[in-house]
C-alpha positions as CSV (number, residue, x, y, z in Angstrom):
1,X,0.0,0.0,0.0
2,X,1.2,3.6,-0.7
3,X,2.2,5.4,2.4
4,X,0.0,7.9,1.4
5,X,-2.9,5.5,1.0
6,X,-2.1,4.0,4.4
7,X,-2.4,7.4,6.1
8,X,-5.5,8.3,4.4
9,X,-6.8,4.9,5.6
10,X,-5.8,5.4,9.2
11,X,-7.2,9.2,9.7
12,X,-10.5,7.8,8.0
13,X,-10.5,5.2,11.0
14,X,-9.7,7.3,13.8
15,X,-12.3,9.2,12.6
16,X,-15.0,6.6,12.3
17,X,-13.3,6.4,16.2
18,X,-13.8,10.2,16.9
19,X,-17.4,9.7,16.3
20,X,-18.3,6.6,17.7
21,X,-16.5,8.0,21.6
22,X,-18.2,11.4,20.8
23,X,-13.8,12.9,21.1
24,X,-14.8,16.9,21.0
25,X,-11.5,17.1,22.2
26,X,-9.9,15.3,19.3
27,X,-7.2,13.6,21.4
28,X,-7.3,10.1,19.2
29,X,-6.6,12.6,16.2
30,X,-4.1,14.4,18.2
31,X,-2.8,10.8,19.0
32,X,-2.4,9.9,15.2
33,X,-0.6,13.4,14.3
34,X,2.4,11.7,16.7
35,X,2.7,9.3,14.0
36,X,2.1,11.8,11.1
37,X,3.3,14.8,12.5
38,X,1.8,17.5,10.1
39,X,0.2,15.7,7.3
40,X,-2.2,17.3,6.2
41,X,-4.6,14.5,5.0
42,X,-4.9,14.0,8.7
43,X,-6.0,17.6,8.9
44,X,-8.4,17.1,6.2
45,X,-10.3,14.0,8.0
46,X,-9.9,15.7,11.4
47,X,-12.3,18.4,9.9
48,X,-14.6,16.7,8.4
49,X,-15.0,14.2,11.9
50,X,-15.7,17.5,13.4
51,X,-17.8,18.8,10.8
52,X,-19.7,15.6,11.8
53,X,-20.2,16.2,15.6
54,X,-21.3,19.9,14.1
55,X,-18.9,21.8,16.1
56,X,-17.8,23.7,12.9
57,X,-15.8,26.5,14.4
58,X,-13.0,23.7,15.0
59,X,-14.4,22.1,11.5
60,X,-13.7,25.2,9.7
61,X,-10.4,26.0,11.5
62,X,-9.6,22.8,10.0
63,X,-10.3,23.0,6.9
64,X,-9.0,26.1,6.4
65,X,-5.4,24.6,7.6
66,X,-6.0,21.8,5.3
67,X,-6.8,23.8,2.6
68,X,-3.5,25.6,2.9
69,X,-1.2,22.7,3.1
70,X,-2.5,19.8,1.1
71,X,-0.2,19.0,-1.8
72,X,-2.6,17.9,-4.5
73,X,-4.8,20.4,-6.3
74,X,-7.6,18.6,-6.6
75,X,-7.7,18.2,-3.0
76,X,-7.4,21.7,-1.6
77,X,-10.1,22.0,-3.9
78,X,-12.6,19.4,-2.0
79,X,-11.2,20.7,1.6
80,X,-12.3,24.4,0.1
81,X,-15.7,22.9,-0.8
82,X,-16.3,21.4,2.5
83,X,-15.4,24.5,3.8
84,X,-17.8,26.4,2.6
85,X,-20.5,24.0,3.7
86,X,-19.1,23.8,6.7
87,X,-19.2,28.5,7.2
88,X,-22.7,27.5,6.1
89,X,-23.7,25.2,8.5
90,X,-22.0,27.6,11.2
91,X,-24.7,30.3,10.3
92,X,-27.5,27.6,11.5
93,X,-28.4,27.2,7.9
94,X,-30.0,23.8,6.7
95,X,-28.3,22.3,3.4
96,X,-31.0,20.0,2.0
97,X,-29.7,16.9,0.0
98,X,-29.7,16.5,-3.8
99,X,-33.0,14.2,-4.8
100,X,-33.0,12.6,-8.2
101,X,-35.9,14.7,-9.6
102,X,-33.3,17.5,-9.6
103,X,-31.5,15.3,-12.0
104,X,-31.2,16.5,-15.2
105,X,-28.4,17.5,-17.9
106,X,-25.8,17.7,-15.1
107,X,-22.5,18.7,-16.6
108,X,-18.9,17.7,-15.9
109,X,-18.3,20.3,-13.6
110,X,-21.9,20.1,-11.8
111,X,-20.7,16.4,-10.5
112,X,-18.8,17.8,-7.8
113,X,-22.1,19.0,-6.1
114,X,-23.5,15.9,-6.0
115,X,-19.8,13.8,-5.2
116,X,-18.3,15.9,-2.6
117,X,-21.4,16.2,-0.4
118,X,-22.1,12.8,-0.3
119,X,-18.4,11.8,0.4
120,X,-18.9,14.6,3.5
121,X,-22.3,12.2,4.4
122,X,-20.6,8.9,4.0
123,X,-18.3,9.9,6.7
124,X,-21.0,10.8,9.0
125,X,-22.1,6.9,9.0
126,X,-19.7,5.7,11.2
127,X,-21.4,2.5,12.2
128,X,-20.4,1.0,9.0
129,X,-18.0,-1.1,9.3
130,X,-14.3,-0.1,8.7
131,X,-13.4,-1.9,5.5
132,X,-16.8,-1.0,4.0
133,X,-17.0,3.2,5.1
134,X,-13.3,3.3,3.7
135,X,-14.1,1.2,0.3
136,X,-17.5,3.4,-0.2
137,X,-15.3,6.8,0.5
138,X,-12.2,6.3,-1.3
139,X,-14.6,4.9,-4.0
140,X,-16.7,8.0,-3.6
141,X,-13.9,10.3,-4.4
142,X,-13.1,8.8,-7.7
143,X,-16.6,8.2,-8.7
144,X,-16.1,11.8,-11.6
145,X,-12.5,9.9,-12.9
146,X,-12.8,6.4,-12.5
147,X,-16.5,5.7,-12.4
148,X,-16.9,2.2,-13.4
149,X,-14.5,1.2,-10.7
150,X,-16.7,3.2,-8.3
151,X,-20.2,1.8,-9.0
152,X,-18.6,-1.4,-9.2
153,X,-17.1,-1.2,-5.8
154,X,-20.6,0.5,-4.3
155,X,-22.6,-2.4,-5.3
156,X,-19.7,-4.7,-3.3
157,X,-20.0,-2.3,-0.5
158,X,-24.3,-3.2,-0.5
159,X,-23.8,-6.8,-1.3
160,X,-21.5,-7.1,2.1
161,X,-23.8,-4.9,4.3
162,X,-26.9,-6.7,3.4
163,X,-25.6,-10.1,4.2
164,X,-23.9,-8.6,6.9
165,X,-27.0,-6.9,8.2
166,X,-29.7,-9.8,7.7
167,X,-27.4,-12.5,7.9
168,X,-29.3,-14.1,11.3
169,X,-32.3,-13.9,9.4
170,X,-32.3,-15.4,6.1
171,X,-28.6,-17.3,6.6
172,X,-27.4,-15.8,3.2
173,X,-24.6,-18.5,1.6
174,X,-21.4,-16.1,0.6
175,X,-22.3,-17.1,-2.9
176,X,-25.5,-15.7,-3.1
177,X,-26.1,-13.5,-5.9
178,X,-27.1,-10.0,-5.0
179,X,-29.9,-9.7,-6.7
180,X,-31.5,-12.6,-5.2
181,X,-30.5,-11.3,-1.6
182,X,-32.2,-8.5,-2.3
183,X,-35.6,-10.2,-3.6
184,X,-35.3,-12.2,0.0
185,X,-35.7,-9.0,1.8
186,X,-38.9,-8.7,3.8
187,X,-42.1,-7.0,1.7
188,X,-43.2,-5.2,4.3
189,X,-43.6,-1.3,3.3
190,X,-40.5,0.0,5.8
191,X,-38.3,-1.5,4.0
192,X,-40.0,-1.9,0.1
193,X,-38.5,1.5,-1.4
194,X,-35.0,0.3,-0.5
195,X,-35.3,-2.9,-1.9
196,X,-36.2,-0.6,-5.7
197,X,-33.2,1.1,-4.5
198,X,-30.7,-1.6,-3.5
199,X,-31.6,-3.2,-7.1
200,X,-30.6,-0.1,-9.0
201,X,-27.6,0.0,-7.6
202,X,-27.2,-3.8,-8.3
203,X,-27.9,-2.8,-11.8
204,X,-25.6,0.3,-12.1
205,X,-22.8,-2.2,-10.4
206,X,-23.6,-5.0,-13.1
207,X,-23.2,-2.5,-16.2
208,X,-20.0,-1.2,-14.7
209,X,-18.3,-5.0,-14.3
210,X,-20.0,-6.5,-17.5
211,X,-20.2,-4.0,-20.4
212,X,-17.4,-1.4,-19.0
213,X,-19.1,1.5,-20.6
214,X,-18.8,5.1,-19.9
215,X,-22.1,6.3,-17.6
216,X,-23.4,9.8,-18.6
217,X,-22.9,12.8,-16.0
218,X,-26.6,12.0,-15.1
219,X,-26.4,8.6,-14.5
220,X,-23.2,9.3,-12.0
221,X,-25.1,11.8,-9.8
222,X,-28.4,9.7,-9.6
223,X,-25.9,6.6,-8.7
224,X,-23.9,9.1,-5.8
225,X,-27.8,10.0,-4.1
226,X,-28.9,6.6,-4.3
227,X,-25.6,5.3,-2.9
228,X,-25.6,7.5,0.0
229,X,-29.2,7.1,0.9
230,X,-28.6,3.1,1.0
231,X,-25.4,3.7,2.7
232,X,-27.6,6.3,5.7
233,X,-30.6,3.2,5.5
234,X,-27.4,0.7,6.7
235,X,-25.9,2.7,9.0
236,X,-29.1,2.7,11.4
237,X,-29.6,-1.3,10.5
238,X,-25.7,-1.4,11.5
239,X,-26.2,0.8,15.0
240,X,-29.7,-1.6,15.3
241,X,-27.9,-4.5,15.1
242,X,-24.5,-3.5,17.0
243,X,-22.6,-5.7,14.1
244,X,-19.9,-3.2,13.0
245,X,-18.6,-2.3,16.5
């Protein structure tokens, strides 16, 4: 693994840690900057885990820091984005989530409104397991460059969570398809509008393994919201069923 990689990996988790022992103080992050002293990656994830816990005069301190000393362009410009939210959020303003009815000719450039807010959600579901938040984030991130790899990798990240999740109850076999783990589900109306969900994303994830074809701007931000809504839906059956801890 690059070292890079390997500290992206480990502020993701001490973040996923921040969250779950409510650390307003940030000591496990202040723990982790011992081992990277002044990376500024570690910076980045300590903001948004504090953008989490909505204490976003830290957040945007953060940020702000981040912004100014992350190496990579393309990353100063996401830490810049999430500061913004985050100077909105600080006014006590409410910033509603894309829906797919809003969904139409989205350009190249529109995708980051759609990718970087839902990378900022997917950290906030931090009773996802480890392997699975990290997959779905670092997936998340490249879903504008590399999105075949990323829908691909999101319907892996649903296939494990639902057999995961439900595994006491319908004793999934680690070859079930998941398409037909999906159909298993229980009918009842809770859970009904999901299941048209989950299958989308089964689809999306099929097309991106089997055909390897280019998906339109349009088809990439309706795959982003209906990732992060499944991804919100099994981070409550996670906290429910105590699984991921």
């Amino acid at each position: 693994m690059a070292v890079w990689r390997k500290i992206w990996q480990d502020s993701i988790k001490v973040g996923k840690e921040t969250l779950l022992k409510n650390d307003q103080k940030g000591k496990l992050f202040d723990k982790l900057k011992q081992t990277y002293p002044d990376d500024a990656m570690v910076i980045f994830e300590e903001a948004i885990a504090f953008d989490c816990m909505k204490i976003y005069p830290k957040a945007i301190q953060l940020y702000q820091d981040a912004c100014d000393n992350l190496p990579v362009e393309h990353w100063k410009n996401n830490a810049k984005f999430l500061l913004k939210r985050a100077e909105i959020k600080n006014t006590k303003q409410i910033i509603p989530k894309a829906t797919l009815e809003e969904i139409h000719n989205i350009s190249e450039e529109e995708i980051i409104n759609y990718k970087l807010p839902a990378y900022f959600y997917l950290h906030s579901y931090y009773h996802l397991p480890h392997n699975i938040r990290y997959l779905a984030i670092s997936s998340m991130s490249r879903i504008d460059t590399e999105s075949a790899m990323a829908i691909a990798i999101f319907r892996t990240c649903l296939e494990v969570s639902l057999k995961m999740i439900f595994e006491d109850e319908y004793h999934f076999d680690r070859e079930d398809k998941l398409s037909y783990i999906i159909k298993r589900l229980s009918d009842d109306n809770k859970i009904d509008d999901m299941k048209k969900l989950f299958l989308k994303i089964n689809d999306k994830g099929n097309d991106a393994i089997h055909d390897a074809r280019e998906f339109t701007t349009d088809e990439i931000a309706k795959v982003i919201i209906r990732f992060d809504l499944a991804m919100e839906y099994l981070d409550k059956k996670f906290k429910e069923s105590k699984k991921a801890e």
